[in-house]
C-alpha positions as CSV (number, residue, x, y, z in Angstrom):
1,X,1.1,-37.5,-3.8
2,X,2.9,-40.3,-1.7
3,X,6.9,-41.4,-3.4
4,X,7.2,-44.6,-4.9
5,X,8.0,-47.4,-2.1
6,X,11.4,-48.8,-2.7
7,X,10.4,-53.2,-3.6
8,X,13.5,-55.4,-2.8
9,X,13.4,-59.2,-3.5
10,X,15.7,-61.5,-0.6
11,X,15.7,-64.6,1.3
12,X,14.3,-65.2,4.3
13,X,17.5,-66.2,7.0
14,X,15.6,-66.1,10.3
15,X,12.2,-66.8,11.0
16,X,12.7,-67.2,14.8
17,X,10.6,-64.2,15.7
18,X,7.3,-63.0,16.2
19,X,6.1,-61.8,13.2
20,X,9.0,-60.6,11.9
21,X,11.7,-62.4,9.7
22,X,15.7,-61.1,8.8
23,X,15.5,-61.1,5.1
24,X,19.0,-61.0,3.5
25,X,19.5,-59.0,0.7
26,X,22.0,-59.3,-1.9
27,X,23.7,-56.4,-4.9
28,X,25.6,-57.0,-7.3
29,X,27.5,-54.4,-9.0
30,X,30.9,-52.9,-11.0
31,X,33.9,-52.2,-8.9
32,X,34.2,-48.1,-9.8
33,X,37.9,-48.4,-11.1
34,X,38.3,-51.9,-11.5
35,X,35.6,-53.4,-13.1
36,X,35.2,-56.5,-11.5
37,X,31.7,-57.3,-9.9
38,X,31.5,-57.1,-6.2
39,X,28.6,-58.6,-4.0
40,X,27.4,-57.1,-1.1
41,X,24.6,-58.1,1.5
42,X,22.4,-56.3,3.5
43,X,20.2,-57.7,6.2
44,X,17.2,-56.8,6.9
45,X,14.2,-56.7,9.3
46,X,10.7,-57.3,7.8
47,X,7.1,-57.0,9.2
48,X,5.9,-60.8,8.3
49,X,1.8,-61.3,8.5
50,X,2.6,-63.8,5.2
51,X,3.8,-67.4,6.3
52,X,7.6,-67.0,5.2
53,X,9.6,-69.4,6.4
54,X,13.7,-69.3,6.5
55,X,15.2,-70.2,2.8
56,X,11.8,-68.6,1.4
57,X,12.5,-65.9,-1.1
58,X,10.5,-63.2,-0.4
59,X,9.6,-59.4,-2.1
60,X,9.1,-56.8,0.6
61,X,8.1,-53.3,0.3
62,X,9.7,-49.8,2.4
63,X,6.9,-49.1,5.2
64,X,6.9,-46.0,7.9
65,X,8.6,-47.4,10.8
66,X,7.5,-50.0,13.2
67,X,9.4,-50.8,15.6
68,X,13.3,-49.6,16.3
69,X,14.8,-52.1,13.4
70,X,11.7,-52.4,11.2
71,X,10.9,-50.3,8.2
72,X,9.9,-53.0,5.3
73,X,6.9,-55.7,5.1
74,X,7.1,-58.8,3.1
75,X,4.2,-58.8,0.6
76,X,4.4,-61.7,-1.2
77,X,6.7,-65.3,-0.7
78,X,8.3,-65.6,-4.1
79,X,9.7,-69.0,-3.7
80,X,9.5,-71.5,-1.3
81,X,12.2,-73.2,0.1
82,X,13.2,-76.7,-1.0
């Protein structure tokens, strides 16, 4: 029995590529002594066969490796950019 895939909803903030987009991904979360919430972005590189576009926000799903950067693959565009 395969793990669960880990599903992470971003925005899309380069499209320039050949099927492959730089999804930005964004936590939020409590500072361990302070308390205070702290953000912190990831970026990412994501397997695009979907028409995402940059601005797009996008849910993409872990995938075995392909290529030296890629390991997830959008599956669905969420919301389109205005």
């Amino acid at each position: 029995m395969r793990g669960r895939r880990k599903v992470r909803t971003g925005v899309v903030v380069s499209a320039k590529m050949q099927k492959t987009v730089t999804v930005s991904l964004t936590r939020r979360f409590a500072h361990g002594f302070y308390g205070k919430q702290v953000v912190r972005t990831k970026q990412v590189a994501a397997h695009n066969e979907t028409d995402a576009k940059a601005g797009d926000t996008v849910r993409i799903v872990e995938t075995r490796p392909l290529s030296k950067t890629k390991r997830w693959r959008v599956v669905e565009v969420v919301e389109r950019a205005k």
